[in-house]
N, C-alpha and C positions, 0 to 999 in steps of 0.2 A: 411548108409543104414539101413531098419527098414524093418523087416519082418510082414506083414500085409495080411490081407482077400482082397478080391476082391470081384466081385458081386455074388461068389456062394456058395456054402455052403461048399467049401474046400478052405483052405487057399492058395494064392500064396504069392510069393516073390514082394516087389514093393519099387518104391524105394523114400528113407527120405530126405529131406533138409533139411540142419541144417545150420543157419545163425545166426550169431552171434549178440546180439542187441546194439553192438556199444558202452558197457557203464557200469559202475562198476555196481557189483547186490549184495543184501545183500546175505547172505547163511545160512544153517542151522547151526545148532550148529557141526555139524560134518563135514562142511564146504562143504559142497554138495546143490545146488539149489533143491529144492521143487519140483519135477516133476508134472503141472497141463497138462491134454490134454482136449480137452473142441472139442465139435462133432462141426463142422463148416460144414457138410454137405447141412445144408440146406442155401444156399449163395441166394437165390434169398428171395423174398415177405419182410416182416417186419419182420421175424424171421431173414432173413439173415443180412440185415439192423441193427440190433441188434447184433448180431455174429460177424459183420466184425469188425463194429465201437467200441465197445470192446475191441480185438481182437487189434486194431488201438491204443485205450485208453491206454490199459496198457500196451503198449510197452512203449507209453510216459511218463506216471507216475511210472510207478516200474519196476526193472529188476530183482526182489526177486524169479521167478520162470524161473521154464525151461519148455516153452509153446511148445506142441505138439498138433497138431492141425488133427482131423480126417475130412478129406474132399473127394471130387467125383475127379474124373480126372480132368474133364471139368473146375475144378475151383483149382487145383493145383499152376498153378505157380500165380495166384492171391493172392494168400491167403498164397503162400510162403514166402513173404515178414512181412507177420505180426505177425510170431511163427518163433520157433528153429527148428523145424521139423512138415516136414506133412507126415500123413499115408493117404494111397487113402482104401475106402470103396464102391465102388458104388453100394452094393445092395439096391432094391429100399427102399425107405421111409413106412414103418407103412408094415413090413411084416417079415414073419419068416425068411428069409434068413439075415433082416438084425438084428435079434434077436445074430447068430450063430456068424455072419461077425464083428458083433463089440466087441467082446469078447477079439481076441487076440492086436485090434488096441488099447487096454485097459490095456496088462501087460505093468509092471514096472511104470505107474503112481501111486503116492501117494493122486491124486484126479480128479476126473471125473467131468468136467462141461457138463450138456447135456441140451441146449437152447431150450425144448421143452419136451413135455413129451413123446417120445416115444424114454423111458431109455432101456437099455439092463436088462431084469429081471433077469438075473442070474450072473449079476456083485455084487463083493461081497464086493469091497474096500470102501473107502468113497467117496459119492459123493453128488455132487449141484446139482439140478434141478433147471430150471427155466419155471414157468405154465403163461405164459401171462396174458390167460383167460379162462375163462370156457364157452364159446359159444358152445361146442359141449354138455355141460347138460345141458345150460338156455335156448338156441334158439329155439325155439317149430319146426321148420324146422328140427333142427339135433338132436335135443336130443330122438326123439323114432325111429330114422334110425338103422338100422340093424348093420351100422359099429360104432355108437355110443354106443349101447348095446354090440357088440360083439369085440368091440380095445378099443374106445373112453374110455367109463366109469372103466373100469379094468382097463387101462394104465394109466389114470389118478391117479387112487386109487392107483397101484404099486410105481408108481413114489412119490407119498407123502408119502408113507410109508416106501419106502428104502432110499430116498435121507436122508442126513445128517441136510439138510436144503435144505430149497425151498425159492426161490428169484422170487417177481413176478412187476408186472410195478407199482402200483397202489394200493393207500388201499384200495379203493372199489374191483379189485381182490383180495387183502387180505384176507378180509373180507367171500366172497366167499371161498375161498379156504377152511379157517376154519370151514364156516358153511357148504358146500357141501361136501368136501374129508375129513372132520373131524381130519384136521394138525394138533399139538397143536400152538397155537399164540406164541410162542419162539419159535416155530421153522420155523417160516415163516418171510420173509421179505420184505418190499419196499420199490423198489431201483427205481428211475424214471428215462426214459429214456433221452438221449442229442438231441442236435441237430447238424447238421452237419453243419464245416464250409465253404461248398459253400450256406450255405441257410442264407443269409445274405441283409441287406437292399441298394440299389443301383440306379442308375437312372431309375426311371419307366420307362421314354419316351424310355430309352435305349433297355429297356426288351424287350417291347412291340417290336418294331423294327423287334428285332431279334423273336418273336415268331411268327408275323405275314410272317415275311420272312420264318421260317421253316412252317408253319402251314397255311399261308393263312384266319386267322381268319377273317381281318378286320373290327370287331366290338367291343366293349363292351362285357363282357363275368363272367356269375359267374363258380366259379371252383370247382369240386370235384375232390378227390383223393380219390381212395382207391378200393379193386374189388369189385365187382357183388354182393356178398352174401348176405341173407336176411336180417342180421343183419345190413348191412349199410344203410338200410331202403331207398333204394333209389328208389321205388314205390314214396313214397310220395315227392322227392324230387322233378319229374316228374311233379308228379299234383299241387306242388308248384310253379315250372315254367311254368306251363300251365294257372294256374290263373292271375300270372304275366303280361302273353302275353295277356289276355282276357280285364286286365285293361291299356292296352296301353305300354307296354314296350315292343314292337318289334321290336327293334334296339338291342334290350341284345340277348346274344346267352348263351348256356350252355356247357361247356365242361368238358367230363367224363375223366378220366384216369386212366383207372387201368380196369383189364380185369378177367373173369371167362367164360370160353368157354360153360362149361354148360348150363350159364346163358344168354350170350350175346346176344341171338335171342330173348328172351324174353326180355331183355330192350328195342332194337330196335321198336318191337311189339308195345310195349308200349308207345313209344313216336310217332309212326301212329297212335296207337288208339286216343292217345290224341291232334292229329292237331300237334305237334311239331315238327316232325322229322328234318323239315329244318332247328332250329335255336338250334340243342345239335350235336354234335361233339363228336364222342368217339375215344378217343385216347385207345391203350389199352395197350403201354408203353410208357413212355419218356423218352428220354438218362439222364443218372446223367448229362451234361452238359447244356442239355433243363431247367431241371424240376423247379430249381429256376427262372427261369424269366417266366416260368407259374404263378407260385406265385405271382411274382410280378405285371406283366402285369396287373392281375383279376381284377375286379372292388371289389369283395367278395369272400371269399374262404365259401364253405356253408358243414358243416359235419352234417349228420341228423340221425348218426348210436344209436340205440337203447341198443346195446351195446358195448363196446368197452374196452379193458386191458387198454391202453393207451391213443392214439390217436396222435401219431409223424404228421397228416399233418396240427394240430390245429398249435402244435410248431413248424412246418417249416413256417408256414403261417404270424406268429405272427414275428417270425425273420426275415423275407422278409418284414416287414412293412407291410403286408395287413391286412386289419380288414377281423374279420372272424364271423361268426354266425354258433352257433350251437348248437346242443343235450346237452339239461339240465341233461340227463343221463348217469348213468355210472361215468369212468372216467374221463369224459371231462370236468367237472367243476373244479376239480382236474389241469388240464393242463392250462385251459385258466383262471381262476383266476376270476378276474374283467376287463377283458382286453377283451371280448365279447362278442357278442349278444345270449343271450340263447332265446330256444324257447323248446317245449312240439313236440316232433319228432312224437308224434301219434297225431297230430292238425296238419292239412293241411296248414289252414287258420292262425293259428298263428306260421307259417315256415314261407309263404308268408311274413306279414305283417313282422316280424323279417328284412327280408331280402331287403322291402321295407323301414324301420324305417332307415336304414344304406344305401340304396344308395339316400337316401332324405334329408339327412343331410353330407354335406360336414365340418360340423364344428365334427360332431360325428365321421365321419371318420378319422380325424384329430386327434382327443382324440384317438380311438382304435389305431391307427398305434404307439401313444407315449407309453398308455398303455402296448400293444403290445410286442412293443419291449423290454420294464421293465423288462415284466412277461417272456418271453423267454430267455431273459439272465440267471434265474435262471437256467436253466436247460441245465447243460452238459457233454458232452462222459467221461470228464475226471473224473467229479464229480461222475458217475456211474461206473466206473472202481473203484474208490479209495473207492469204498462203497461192488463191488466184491472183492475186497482183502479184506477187513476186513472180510468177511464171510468165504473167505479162511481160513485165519489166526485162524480163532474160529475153524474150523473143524477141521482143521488138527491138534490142539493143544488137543482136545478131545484126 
């Protein structure tokens, strides 16, 4: 049992599971495990994707800590399985109640992992942050909004400046972090993300099969992943498939996945305005059992974001064998190596042509899927777990 908050600003009683990880674990010197609790709260978007797979990782590679894990009801017994014990929190995300709420889900650890920046500013122990990206200060959409000026930009600033260390996906976030929140470069790090193994290369004809049975596609099809927001530039992805359609490829369809409520009326808008609606498909979740034979099925996975920390659908994409084209920006050259087609995400016409030069070549395709799969192998859960412990290990020995 573990005495924890709830979602209001006084504490209840709620209750802990502790499961044992099956496996000898090194210990301190005083022969007591290391107490880490790391926020698992946010289980859903790429944040949580990160969190779980972690979470997942270093159960399998180290038993050196005793994981406590702060998470929401909703996702308790999920997430039971991958720590020694869960505290439930469910006040909401990015507000004062959960300022208050995550304080007591915080005694007796010896360090605090928090996947995101929105740390507890009055925790005093030692702790990790990890800052993806800074989209809420570079993206001219969010960076002079009111919650960017008034959470955004201060919590960002708090979090580099209490954390012990800050762990982020990417040197180009590095990079950032240094010259926007002013870290010092020792004390910033990056760890790159894995990829999962259901996202693995398999019989296309099979994929296809099964997605046109869940989905009903039956055509040809380029893929994105990722949501709505301005950063994934997916205006222009539109009028790159709109051109496509104008030079005779109206047998290819487009399929979205991934969703922002905000936003969703206004892609739809947009793909009336531009003659398409009938051949883009927005999916705005996939089950984890779908999502790799989307992958696979694609004729092209296309990512056209402007910005990005990482970019985990380059690496699912690249491991499912599919060639991908994408944003010479940011992160993404970072991920995809030499293994994809770059293009200039603020050029329409050289998006298009990208995406043309790769389905008009079946020999190039061929190359990218070998490539591909090269450049994807480097990168995984476990290799980024065994790069989080070492970061442990430096703080806590501070």
């Amino acid at each position: 049992m573990s005495v924890v908050t709830g979602g209001g600003m006084a504490p209840v009683e709620i209750s802990g599971r502790e499961k044992s990880a099956g496996r000898p674990a090194r210990t301190a010197a005083n022969g007591v495990k290391a107490r880490l609790t790391v926020d698992a709260r946010i289980w859903k978007t790429g944040i949580g994707t990160y969190t779980l797979n972690l979470l997942r990782a270093m159960r399998r590679v180290d038993g050196e800590f005793r994981v406590s894990a702060i998470v929401r009801s909703e996702a308790e017994e999920m997430i039971a399985g991958l720590c020694d014990e869960t505290r439930v929190v469910d006040a909401p995300i990015y507000g004062l109640r959960e300022q208050f709420s995550l304080l007591p889900a915080t005694r007796e650890s010896d360090l605090l992992h928090v996947p995101h920046y929105n740390v507890p500013a009055l925790y005093r122990g030692r702790m990790v942050v990890t800052i993806h990206d800074l989209t809420h200060l570079t993206d001219p959409e969010f960076r002079n909004t009111a919650k960017a000026w008034l959470y955004g930009r201060p919590m960002m600033r708090i979090a580099s400046l209490k954390a012990r260390h800050v762990i982020t996906d990417s040197e180009y976030s590095k990079h950032l972090i240094i010259e926007r929140l002013g870290a010092r470069p020792e004390k910033v790090s990056a760890i790159y993300l894995g990829k999962g193994p259901q996202f693995t290369a398999v019989d296309r004809g099979e994929a296809t099969k099964r997605v046109n049975a869940a989905l009903e596609i039956g055509r040809p099809y380029l893929l994105f992943v990722g949501n709505l927001k301005p950063h994934k530039n997916l205006g222009s992805l539109l009028r790159a498939f709109a051109l496509l359609r104008e030079r005779g490829r109206t047998d290819l369809a487009l399929l979205l996945v991934g969703d922002d409520r905000k936003r969703r009326q206004g892609v739809l808008d947009e793909c009336a305005r531009l003659g398409i609606s009938d051949a883009v498909r927005h999916l705005p979740w996939a089950p984890e059992r779908l999502l790799p034979d989307l992958y696979r099925a694609a004729e092209l996975v296309v990512m056209p974001s402007t910005s990005e920390g990482f970019g985990l659908p380059v690496l699912e994409a690249m491991a499912c064998g599919t060639p991908v084209a994408c944003s010479n920006a940011a992160s993404l050259p970072e991920v995809g190596g030499g293994a994809v087609e770059y293009f200039d995400p603020l050029n329409v016409e050289e998006m298009a042509a990208a995406i043309e030069r790769v389905l008009d070549s079946p020999g190039l395709q061929a190359e990218m899927r070998e490539k591909g799969l090269k450049q994807a192998a480097k990168f995984t859960w476990e290799e980024c777990a065994r790069k989080h412990l070492e970061v442990y290990r430096r703080v806590l020995a501070w």
